[in-house]
C-alpha positions, 0 to 999 in steps of 0.5 A: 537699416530698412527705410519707408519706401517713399524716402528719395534722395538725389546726389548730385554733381554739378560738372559733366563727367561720364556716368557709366559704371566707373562714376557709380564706383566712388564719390557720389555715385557710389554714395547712389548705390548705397542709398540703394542698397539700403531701401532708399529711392536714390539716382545720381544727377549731372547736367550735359547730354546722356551718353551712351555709356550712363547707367539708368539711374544717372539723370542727366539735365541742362546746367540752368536746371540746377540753379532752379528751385521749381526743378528741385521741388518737382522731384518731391525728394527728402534729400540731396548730397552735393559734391560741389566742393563748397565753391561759389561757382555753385553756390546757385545750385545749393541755394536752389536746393535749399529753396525747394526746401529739401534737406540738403547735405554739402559734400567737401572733398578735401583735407579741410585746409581750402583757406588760410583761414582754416589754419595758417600753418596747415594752409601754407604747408600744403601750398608749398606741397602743390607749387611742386617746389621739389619738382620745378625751378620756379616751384618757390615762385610759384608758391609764392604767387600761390600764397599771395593770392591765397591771402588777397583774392581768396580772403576778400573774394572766394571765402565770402563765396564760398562762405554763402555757399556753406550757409545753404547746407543743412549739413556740412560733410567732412571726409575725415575727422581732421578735414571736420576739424579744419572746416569747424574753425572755419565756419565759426569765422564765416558764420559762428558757432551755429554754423560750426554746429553743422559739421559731421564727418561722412566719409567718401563710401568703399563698394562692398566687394572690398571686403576680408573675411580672412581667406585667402591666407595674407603674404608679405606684400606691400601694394601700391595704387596711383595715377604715376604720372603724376609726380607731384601728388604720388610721388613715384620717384619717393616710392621706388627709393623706399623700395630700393632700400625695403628690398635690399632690407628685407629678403621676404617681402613682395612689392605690386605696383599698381597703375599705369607704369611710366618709363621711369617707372620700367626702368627702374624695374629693368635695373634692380638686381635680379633678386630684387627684381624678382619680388616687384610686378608693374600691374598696369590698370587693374579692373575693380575684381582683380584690385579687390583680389590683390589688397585681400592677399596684401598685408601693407597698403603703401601710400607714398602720395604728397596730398590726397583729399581722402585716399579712396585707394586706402579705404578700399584697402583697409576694408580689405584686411591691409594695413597702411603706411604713409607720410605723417603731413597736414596734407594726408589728413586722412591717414591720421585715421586710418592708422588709429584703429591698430591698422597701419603707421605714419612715418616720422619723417617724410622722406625715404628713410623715414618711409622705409622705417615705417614699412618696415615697423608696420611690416613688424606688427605682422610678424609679431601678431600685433594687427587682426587683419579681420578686425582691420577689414570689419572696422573699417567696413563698418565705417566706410562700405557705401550702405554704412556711410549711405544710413549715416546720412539718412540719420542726419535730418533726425540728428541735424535738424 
């Protein structure tokens, strides 16, 4: 796609992070470049103090800057995408962007379930996931306190907000078809069919070195991606309890495990018998090159997370020729996608045995020829590389009027 010099977007996110090259790797900073890269005058914005390490294209300015519309205005832009996750901590910003009259895209980072009002069911699912109730004796209190508030405070309080908030945006952009369908039901109660009609899934942009053009040839490898200290999202103790069954199962396969490795984590390692043990590599931290070398050799991206909002990690992975595995829940509303395109399986149940048997029927495709590991990787290249997802929006104001 080639456009008009004179188109100019920003991204912006309204909390200070660090802009160096990480930040231009995902969310909005990725959606930057890949305004760039197809012809768009693009840079990223965030309030706080330049650091050493920002790119030059990041623009850094005090907070109250956000909230002006005359500072908007003096940057004579078509657009702006806003990672903002629709809260009514931010609805200023995104009101002052829609008062400069520039064309305004919402960005929400999330499987869609933000209000009981998107779903009942879904919603209190996935507060029990986050109470922890499997990991923490007061986990059910905590789940109760969570779905007390959810009801009063979030109902009276924070779906107003966030309500005005979602008003502002010319478009209101889902990261998934799921996560879409949830904020359609949700927006029809907070402004009716008008505002349900502004909904559009774009999803979260993968760079372009995930990418498989069928070499080098793939091996029986299962890789998995995930901040391990995290027990309560990517589960590592589910995860080393599927492999200890896939392992003793299946005699072929490799396992790499990538991310940091928790003590639980190496001694788990240190006690599988050493047949075993010889098919599994803790990886540690991998540099964006050596992950992107790792999924074109892998055939399985496993994702043994509890919830994930998109599940970056899986796209990068799908782009790069692999399959993918994970739980079947309301709160992996992403990976219902992901496997639709013959390129991967959700288990029946979410637990070890129904993990494992996903694994091991995602593992059988293989083998039988049932999954185009090139066809996987153009699919959802086409689908989620950062220069695709950047023209899918540059289409916007032409289909979203």
């Amino acid at each position: 796609m080639s456009l008009p010099s004179h188109m100019r977007w920003f991204t912006c996110t309204p909390v200070e992070f660090g802009g160096g090259p990480d930040f231009f790797a995902r969310d909005s900073g990725l959606m930057c470049r890949g305004l760039q890269s197809v012809g768009c005058d693009a840079r990223a914005v965030m309030p706080g103090t330049r650091r050493p390490e920002d790119e030059a294209d990041l623009i850094r300015t005090e907070f109250p800057n956000l909230e002006s519309p005359a500072w908007w205005r003096s940057h004579e832009l078509d657009g702006v995408v806003l990672y903002a996750w629709g809260s009514p901590r931010f609805r200023k910003v995104a009101a002052a962007i829609r008062q400069a009259g520039v064309y305004l895209v919402l960005n929400q980072d999330n499987g869609g379930l933000i209000s009981p009002l998107a779903g009942l069911r879904g919603w209190l699912h996935e507060q029990w996931i986050l109470s922890g109730v499997r990991y923490q004796p007061v986990g059910a209190f905590t789940f109760l306190k969570r779905v007390l508030k959810g009801i009063t405070v979030g109902m009276l309080v924070t779906d107003p907000g966030r309500a005005a908030h979602l008003k502002q945006g010319d478009v209101i952009a889902c990261v998934s078809p799921e996560a879409a369908r949830h904020y359609k039901r949700l927006c029809r109660i907070y402004g009716g069919p008008a505002l349900a009609r502004r909904v559009r899934v774009i999803p979260h942009p993968v760079e372009p070195l995930f990418h498989y053009d069928g070499s080098p040839r793939k091996v029986r490898q299962i890789v998995c991606v995930g901040r391990w200290p995290d027990r309560l999202q990517k589960r590592p103790e589910l995860m080393m309890a599927v492999f200890d069954h896939l392992l003793a199962e299946d005699s072929l396969v490799n396992v790499q495990i990538i991310g940091f490795p928790t003590p639980r984590l190496m001694a788990w390692l240190t006690g599988l018998p050493p047949g075993m043990r010889s098919r599994v590599r803790l990886r540690g931290p991998l540099d964006r090159s050596e992950l992107s070398a790792v999924l074109r050799e892998s055939m399985v991206f496993y994702s043994p997370s509890a919830f994930e909002s998109f599940g970056i990690a899986a796209g990068e992975a799908l782009c790069s020729g692999c399959s993918v595995v994970s739980g079947r829940s309301p709160s992996m509303s992403s990976f219902g996608w992901f496997v639709s395109e013959a390129s991967g399986t959700q288990a029946d149940t979410d637990d070890v045995r129904g993990h494992a048997a996903a694994l091991m029927t995602e593992l059988g495709h293989w083998d039988s020829g049932g999954r185009d590991t090139v066809g996987i990787s153009k699919t959802w290249a086409t689908a989620l590389h950062a220069g695709n997802v950047a023209a899918k929006v540059l289409e916007l104001p032409d289909t979203v009027p």
